[in-house]
py3Dmol code that shows the C-alpha trace and the ligand (Angstrom):
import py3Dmol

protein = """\
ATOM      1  CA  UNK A   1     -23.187 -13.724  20.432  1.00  0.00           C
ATOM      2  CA  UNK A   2     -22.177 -13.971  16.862  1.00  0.00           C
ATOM      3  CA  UNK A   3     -20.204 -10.516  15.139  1.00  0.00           C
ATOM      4  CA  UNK A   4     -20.785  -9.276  11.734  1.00  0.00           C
ATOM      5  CA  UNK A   5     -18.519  -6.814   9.777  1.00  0.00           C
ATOM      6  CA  UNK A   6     -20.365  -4.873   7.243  1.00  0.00           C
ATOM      7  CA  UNK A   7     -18.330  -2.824   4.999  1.00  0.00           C
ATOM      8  CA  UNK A   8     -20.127   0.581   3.680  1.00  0.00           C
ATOM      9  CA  UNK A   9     -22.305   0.471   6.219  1.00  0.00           C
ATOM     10  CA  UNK A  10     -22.836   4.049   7.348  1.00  0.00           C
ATOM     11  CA  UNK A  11     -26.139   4.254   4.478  1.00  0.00           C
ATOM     12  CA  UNK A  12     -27.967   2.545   2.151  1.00  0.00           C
ATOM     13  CA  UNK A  13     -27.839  -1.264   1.803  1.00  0.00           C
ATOM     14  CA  UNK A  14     -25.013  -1.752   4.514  1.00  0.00           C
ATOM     15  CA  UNK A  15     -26.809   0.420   6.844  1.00  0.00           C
ATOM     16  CA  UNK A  16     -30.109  -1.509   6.654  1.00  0.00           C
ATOM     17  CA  UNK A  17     -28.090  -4.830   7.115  1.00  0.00           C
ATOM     18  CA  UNK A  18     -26.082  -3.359  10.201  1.00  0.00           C
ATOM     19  CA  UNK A  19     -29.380  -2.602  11.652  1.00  0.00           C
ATOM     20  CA  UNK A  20     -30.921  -6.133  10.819  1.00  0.00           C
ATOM     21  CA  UNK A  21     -27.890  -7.841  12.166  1.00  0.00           C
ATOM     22  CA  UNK A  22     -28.158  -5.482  15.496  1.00  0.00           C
ATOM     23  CA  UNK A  23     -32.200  -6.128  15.773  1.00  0.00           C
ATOM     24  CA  UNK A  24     -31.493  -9.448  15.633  1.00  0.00           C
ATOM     25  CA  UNK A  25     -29.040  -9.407  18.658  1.00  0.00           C
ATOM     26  CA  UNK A  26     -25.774  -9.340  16.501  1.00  0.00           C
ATOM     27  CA  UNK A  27     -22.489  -7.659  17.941  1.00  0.00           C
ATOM     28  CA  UNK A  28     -21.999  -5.687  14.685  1.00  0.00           C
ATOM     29  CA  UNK A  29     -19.187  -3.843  13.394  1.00  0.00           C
ATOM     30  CA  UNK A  30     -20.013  -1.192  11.756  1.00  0.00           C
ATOM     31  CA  UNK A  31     -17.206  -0.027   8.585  1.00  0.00           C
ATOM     32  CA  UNK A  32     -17.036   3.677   7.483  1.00  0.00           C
ATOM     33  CA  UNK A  33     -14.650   5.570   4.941  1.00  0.00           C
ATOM     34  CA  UNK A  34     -15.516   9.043   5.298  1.00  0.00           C
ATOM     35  CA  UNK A  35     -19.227   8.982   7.427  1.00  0.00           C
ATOM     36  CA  UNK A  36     -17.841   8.728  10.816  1.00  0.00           C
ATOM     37  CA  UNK A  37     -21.038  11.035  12.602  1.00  0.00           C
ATOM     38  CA  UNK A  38     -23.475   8.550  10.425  1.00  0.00           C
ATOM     39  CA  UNK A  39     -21.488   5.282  11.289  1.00  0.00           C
ATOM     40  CA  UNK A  40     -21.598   6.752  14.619  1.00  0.00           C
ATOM     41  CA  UNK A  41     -25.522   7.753  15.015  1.00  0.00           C
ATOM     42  CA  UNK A  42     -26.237   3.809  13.452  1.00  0.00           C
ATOM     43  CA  UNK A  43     -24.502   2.420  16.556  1.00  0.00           C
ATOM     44  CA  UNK A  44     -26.452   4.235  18.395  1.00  0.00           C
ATOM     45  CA  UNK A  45     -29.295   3.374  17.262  1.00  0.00           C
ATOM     46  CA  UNK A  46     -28.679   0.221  17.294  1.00  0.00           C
ATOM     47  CA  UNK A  47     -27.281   0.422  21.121  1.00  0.00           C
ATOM     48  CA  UNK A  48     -30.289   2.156  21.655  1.00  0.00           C
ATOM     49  CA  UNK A  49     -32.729  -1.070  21.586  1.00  0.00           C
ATOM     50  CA  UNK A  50     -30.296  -3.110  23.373  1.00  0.00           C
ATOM     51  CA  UNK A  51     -27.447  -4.372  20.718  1.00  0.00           C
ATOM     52  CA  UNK A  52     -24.275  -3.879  19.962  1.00  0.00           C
ATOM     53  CA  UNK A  53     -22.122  -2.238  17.179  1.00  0.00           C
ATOM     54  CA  UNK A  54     -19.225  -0.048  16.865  1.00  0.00           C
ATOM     55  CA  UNK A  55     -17.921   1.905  13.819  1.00  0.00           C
ATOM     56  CA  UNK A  56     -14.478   1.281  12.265  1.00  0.00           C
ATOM     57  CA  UNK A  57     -13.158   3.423  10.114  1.00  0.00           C
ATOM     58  CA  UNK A  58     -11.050   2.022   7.076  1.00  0.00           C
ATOM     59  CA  UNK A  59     -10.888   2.888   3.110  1.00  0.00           C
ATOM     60  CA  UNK A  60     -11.109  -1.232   2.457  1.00  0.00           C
ATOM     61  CA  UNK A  61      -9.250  -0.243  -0.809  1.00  0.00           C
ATOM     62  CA  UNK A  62      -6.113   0.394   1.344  1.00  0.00           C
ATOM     63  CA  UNK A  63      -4.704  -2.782   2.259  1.00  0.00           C
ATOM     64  CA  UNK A  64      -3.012  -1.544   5.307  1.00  0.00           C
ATOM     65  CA  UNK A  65      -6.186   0.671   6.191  1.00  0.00           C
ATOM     66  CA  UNK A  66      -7.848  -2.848   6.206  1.00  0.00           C
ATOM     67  CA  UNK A  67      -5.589  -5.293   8.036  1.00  0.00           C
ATOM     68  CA  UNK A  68      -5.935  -2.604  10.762  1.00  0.00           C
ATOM     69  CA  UNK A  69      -9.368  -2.136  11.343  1.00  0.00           C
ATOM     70  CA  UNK A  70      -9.723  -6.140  11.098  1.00  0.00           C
ATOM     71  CA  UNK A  71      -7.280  -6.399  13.972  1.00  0.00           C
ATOM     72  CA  UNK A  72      -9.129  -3.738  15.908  1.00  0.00           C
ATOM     73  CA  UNK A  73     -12.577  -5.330  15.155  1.00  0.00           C
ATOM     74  CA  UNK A  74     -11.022  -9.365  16.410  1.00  0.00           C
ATOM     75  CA  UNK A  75      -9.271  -7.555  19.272  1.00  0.00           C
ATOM     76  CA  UNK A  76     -12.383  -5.730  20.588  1.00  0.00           C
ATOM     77  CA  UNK A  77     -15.220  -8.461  19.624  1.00  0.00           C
ATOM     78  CA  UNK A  78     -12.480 -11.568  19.608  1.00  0.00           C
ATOM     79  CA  UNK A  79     -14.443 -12.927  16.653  1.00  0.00           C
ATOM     80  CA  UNK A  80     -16.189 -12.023  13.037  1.00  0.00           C
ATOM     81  CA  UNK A  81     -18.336 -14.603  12.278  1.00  0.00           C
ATOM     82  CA  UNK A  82     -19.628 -13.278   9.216  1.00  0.00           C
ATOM     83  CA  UNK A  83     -18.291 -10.710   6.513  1.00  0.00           C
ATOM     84  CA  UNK A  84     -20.216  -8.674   4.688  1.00  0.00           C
ATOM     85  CA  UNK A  85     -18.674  -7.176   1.614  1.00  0.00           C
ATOM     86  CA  UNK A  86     -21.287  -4.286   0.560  1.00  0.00           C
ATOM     87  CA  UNK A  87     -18.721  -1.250   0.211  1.00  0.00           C
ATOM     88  CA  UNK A  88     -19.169  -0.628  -3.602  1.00  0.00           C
ATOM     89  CA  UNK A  89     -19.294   2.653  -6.080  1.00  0.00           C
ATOM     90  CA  UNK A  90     -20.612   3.207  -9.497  1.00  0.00           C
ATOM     91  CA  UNK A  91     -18.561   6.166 -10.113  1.00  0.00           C
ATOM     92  CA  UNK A  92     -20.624   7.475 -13.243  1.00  0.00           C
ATOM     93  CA  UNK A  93     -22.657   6.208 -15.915  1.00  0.00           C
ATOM     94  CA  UNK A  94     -21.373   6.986 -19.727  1.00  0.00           C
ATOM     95  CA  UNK A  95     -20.210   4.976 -22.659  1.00  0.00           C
ATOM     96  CA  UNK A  96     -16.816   2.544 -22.004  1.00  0.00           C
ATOM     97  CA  UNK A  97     -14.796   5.069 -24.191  1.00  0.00           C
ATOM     98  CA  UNK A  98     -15.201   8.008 -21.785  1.00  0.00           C
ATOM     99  CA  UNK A  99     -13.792   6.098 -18.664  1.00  0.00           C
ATOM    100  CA  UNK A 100     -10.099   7.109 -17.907  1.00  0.00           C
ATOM    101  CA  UNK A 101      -7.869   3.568 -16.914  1.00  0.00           C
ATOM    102  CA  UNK A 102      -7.750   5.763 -13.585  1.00  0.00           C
ATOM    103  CA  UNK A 103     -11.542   5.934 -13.151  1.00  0.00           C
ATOM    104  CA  UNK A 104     -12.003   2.071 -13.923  1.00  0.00           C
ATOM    105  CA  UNK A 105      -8.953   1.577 -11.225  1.00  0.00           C
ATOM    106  CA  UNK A 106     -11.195   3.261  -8.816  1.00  0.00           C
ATOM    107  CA  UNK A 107     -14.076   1.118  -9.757  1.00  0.00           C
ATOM    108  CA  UNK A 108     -12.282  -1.827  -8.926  1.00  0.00           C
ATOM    109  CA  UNK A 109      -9.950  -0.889  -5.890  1.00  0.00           C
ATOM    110  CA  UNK A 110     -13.161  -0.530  -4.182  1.00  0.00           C
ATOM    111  CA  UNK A 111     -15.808  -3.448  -5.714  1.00  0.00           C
ATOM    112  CA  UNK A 112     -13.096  -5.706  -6.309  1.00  0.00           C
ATOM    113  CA  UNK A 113     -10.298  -5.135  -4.313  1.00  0.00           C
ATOM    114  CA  UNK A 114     -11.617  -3.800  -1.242  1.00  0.00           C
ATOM    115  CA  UNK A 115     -13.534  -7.016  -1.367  1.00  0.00           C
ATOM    116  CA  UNK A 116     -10.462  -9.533  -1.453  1.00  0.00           C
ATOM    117  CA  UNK A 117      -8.227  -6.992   0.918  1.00  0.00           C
ATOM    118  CA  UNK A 118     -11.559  -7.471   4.170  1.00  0.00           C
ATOM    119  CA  UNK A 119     -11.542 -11.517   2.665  1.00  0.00           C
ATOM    120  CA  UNK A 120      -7.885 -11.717   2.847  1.00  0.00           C
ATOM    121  CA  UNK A 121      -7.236 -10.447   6.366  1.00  0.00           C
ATOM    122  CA  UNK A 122     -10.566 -12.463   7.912  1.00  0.00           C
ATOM    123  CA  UNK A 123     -10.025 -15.686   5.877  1.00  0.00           C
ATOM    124  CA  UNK A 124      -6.973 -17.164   8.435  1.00  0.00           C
ATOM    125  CA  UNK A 125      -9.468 -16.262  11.620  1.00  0.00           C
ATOM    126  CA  UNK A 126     -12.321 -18.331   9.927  1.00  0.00           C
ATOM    127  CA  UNK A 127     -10.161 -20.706   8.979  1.00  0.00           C
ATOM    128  CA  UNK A 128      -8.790 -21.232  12.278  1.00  0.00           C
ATOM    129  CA  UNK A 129     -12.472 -21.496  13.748  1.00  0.00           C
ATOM    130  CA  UNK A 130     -13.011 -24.026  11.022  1.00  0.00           C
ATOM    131  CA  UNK A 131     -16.214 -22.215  10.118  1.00  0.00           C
ATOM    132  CA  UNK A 132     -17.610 -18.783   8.936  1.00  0.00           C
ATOM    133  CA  UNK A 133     -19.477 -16.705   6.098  1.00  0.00           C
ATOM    134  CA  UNK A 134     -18.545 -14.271   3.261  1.00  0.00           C
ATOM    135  CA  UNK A 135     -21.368 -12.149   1.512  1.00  0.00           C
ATOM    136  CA  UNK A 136     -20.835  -9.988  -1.155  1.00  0.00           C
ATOM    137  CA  UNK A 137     -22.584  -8.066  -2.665  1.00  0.00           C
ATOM    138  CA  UNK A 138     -22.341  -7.963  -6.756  1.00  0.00           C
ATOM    139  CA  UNK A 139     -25.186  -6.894  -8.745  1.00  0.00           C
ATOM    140  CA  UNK A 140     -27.372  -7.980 -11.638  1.00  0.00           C
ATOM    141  CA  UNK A 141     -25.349  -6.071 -13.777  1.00  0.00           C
ATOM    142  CA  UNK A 142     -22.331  -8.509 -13.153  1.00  0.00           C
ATOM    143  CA  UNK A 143     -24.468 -11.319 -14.598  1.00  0.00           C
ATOM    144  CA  UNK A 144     -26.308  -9.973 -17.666  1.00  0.00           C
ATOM    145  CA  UNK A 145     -23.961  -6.582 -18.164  1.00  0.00           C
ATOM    146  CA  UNK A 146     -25.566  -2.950 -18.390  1.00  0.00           C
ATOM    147  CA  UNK A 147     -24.567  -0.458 -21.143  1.00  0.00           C
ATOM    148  CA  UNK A 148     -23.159   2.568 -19.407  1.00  0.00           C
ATOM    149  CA  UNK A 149     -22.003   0.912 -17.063  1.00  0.00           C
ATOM    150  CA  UNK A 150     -19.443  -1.784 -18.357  1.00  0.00           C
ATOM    151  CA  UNK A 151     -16.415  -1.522 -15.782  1.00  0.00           C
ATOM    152  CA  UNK A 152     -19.302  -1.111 -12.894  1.00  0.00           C
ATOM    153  CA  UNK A 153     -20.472  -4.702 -14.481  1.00  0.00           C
ATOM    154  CA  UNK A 154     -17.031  -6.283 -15.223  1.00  0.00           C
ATOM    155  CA  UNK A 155     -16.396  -4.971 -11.304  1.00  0.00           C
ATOM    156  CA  UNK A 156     -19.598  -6.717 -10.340  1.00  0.00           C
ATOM    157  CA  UNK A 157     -18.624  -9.838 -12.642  1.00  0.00           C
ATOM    158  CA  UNK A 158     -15.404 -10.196 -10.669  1.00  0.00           C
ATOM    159  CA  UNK A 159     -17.277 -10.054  -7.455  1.00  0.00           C
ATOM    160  CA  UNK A 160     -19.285 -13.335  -8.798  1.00  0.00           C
ATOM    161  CA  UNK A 161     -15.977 -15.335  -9.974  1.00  0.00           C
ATOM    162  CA  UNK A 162     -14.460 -14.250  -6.850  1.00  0.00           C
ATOM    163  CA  UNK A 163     -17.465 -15.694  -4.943  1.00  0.00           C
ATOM    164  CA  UNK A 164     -17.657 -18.861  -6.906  1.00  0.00           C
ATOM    165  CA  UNK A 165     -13.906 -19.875  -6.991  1.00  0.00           C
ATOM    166  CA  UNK A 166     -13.898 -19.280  -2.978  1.00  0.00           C
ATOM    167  CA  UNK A 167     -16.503 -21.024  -2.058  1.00  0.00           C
ATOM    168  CA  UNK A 168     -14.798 -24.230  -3.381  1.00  0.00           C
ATOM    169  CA  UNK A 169     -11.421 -23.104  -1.857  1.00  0.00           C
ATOM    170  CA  UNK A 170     -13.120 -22.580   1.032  1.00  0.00           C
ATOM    171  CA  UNK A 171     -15.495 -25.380   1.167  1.00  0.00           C
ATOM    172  CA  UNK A 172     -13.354 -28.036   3.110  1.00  0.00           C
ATOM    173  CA  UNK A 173     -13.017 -25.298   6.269  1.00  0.00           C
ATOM    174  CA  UNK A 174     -16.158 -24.761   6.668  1.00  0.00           C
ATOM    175  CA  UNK A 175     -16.510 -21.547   5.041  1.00  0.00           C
ATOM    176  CA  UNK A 176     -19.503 -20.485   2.970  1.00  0.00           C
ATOM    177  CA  UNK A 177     -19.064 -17.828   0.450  1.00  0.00           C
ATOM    178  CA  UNK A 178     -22.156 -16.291  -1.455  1.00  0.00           C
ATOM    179  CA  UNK A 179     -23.629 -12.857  -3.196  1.00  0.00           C
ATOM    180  CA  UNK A 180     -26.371 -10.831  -3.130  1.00  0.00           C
ATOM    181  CA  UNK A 181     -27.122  -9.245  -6.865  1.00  0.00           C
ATOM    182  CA  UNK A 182     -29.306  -6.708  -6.288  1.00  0.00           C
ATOM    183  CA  UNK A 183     -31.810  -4.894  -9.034  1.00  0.00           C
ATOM    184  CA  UNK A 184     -32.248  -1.363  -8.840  1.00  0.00           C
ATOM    185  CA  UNK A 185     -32.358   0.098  -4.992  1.00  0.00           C
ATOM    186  CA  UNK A 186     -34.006   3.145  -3.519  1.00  0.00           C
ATOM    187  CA  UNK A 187     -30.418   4.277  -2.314  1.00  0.00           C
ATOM    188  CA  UNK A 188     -28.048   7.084  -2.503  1.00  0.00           C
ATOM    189  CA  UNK A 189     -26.452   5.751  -5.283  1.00  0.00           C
ATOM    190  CA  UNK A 190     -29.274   5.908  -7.495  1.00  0.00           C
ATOM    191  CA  UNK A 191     -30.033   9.458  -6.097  1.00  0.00           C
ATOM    192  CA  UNK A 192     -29.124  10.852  -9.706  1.00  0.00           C
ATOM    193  CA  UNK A 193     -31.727   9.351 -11.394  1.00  0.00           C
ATOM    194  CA  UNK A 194     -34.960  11.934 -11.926  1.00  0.00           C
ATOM    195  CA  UNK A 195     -38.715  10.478 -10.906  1.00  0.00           C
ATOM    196  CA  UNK A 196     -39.486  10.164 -14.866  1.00  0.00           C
ATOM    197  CA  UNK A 197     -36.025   7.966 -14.704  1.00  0.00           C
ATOM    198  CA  UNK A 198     -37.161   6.199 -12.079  1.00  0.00           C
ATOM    199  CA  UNK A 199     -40.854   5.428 -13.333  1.00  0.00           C
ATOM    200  CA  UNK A 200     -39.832   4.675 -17.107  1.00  0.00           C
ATOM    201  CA  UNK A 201     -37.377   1.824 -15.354  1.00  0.00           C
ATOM    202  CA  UNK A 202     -40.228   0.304 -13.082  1.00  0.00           C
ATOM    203  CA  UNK A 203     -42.482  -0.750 -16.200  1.00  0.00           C
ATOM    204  CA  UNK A 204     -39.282  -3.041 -17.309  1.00  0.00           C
ATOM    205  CA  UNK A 205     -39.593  -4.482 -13.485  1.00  0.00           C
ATOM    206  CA  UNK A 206     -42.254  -7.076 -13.032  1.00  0.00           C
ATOM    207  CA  UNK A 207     -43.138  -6.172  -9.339  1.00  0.00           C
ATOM    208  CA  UNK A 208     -43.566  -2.871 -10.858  1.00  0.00           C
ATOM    209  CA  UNK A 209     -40.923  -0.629  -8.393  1.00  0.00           C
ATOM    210  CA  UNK A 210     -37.751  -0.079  -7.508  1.00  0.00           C
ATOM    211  CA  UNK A 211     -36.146  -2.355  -4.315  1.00  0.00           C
ATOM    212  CA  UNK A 212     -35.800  -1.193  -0.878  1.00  0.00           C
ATOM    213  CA  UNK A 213     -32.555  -1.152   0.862  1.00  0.00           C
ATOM    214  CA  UNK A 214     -34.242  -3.212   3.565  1.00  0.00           C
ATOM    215  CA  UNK A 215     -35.410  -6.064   1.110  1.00  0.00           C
ATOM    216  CA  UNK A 216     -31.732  -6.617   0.243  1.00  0.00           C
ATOM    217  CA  UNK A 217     -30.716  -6.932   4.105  1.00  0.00           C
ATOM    218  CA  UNK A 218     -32.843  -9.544   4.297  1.00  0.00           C
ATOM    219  CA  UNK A 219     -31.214 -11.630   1.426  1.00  0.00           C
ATOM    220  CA  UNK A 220     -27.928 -10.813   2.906  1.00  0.00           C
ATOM    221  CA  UNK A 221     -28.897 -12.042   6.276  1.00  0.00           C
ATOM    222  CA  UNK A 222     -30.151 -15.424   5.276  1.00  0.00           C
ATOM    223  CA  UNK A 223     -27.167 -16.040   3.804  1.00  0.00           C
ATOM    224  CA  UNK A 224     -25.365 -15.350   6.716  1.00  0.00           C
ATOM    225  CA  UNK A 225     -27.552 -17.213   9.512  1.00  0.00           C
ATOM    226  CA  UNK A 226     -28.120 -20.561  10.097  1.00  0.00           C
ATOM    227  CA  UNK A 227     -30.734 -21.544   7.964  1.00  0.00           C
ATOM    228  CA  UNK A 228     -28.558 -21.323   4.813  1.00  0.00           C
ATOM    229  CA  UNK A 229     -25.918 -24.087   6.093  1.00  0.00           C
ATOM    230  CA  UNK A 230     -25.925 -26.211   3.099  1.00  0.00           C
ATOM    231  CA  UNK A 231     -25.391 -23.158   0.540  1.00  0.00           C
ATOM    232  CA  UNK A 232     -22.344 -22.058  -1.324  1.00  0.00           C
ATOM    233  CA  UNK A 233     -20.885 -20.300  -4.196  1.00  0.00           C
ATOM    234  CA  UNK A 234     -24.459 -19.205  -5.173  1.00  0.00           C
ATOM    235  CA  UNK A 235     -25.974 -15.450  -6.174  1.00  0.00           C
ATOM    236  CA  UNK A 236     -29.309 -14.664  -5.032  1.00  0.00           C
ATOM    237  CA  UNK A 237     -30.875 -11.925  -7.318  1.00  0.00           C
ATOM    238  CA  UNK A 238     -32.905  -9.271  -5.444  1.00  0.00           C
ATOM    239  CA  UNK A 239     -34.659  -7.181  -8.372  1.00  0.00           C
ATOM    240  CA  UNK A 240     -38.396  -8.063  -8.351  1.00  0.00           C
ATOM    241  CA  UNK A 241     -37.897 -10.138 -11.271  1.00  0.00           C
ATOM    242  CA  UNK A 242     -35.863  -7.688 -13.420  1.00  0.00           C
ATOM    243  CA  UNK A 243     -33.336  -9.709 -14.619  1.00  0.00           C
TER     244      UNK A 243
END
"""
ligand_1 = """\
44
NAD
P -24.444 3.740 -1.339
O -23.642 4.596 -2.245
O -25.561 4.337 -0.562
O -23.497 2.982 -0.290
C -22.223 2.541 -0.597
C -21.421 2.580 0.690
O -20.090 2.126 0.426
C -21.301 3.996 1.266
O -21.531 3.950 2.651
C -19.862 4.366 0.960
O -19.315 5.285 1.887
C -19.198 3.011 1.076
N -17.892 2.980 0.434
C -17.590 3.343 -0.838
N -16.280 3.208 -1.045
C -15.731 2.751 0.112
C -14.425 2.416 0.523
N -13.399 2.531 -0.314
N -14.235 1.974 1.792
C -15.269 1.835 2.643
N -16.533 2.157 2.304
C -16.757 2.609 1.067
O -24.975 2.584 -2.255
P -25.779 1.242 -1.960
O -26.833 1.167 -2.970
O -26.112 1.102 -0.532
O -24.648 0.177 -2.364
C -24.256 -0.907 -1.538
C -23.744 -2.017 -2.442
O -24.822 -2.487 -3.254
C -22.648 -1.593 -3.404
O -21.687 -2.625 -3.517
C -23.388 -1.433 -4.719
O -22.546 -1.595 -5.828
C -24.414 -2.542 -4.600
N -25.578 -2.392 -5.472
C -26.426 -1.343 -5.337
C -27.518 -1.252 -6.182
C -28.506 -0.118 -6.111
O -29.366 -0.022 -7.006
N -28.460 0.747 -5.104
C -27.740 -2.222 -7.145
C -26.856 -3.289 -7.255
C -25.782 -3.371 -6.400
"""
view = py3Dmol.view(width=600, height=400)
view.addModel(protein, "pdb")
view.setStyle({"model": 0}, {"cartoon": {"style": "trace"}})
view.addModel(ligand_1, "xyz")
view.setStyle({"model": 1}, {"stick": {}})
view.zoomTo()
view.show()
């Protein structure tokens, strides 16, 4: 049996891919920050149809935090097959100029560096296997840029170059490293956004809505099974043609 780590995966996006992962018979490892009775209710769920997941609780910004809960995770599964680097904020939205250096630091200690701490610490165990998968998840604002949200798209940028660069690195061990880029997602962290906000941004989406968390999961988990073998340093978009 094959073990996932998703990071952030107590709602939205990671919480659809845990429960992907655990439907189709993956031991999953479930990462919280703060949601321990949500991480907690998602293993059970997914325990409930026969899998298995457990929740680990780390702030993947804190490097320490994160070496931990990786050692817990190989100590108790013996294995993580495939990372899944979801854990992400947006912060706010507003012009460049009214971001403090603090609130971009935030906006990267957990996109960017929360990413490369969970990659850091599970790189040496994949490497040792000689094989293994890294998904991250960016967003299409890292490729084209969004106004009001410039450090949230220089994060998601990083999260791409990061991606890319690895994949080579990692290449020769048998290591595949990819991203998701999602659109807009019906998710918590779009829960700011009024109806009329919503329906004014689905005429500039062809498919004509907003994603679903589940949709995304899917992207993720084809990137992380078998049947993408021969694919690396790539971004799959997920925005019903958005972009
Ligand atoms: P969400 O806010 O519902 O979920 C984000 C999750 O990350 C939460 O569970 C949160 O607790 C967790 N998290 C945040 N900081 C953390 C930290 N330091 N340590 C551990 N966990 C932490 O949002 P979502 O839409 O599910 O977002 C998932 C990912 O998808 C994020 O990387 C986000 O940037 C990306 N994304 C989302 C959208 C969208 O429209 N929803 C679009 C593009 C990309």
């Amino acid at each position: 049996m094959k073990t996932v780590l998703i990071t952030g995966a107590s709602r939205g996006i990671g919480r659809e891919t845990a429960r992907l992962f655990g439907e189709k018979g993956w031991r999953v490892a479930v990462n919280y920050n703060k949601s321990k009775a949500k991480a907690e209710s998602l293993c059970e769920e997914i325990r409930s149809y026969g899998g298995t997941a457990e929740a680990f609780c780390a702030d993947v910004s804190d490097e320490a935090q994160t070496e931990k809960m990786i050692d817990e995770i190989l100590a108790r599964f013996g294995t993580i097959d495939v990372l899944v680097n979801n854990a992400g904020i947006a912060l706010k939205q507003g012009l460049f100029t009214d971001f403090s250096a603090e609130d971009a630091r935030m906006i990267f200690d957990t996109n960017v560096f929360g990413m490369m701490n969970c990659s850091r610490n599970v790189i040496p165990h994949m490497v040792h296997r000689k094989s293994g998968k890294i998904v991250n998840v960016s967003s299409i604002w890292g490729i084209c840029g969004a106004s009001c949200e410039v450090i949230y798209s220089s994060a998601k940028a990083a999260v791409i170059g990061f991606s890319k660069a690895l994949a080579k690195e990692l290449a020769p061990s048998g290591i595949c490293v990819n991203c998701v880029a999602p659109g807009m997602i019906d998710t918590d962290m779009n829960g700011h956004l009024s109806n009329e906000d919503v329906d004014d941004l689905c005429t500039e989406i062809p498919l004509g809505r907003i994603g679903k968390a589940e949709e995304v999961a899917e992207s993720i988990f084809f990137l992380a099974a078998e049947s993408s073998s021969y694919i690396t340093g790539q971004i799959i978009t997920v925005d019903g043609g958005w972009m």
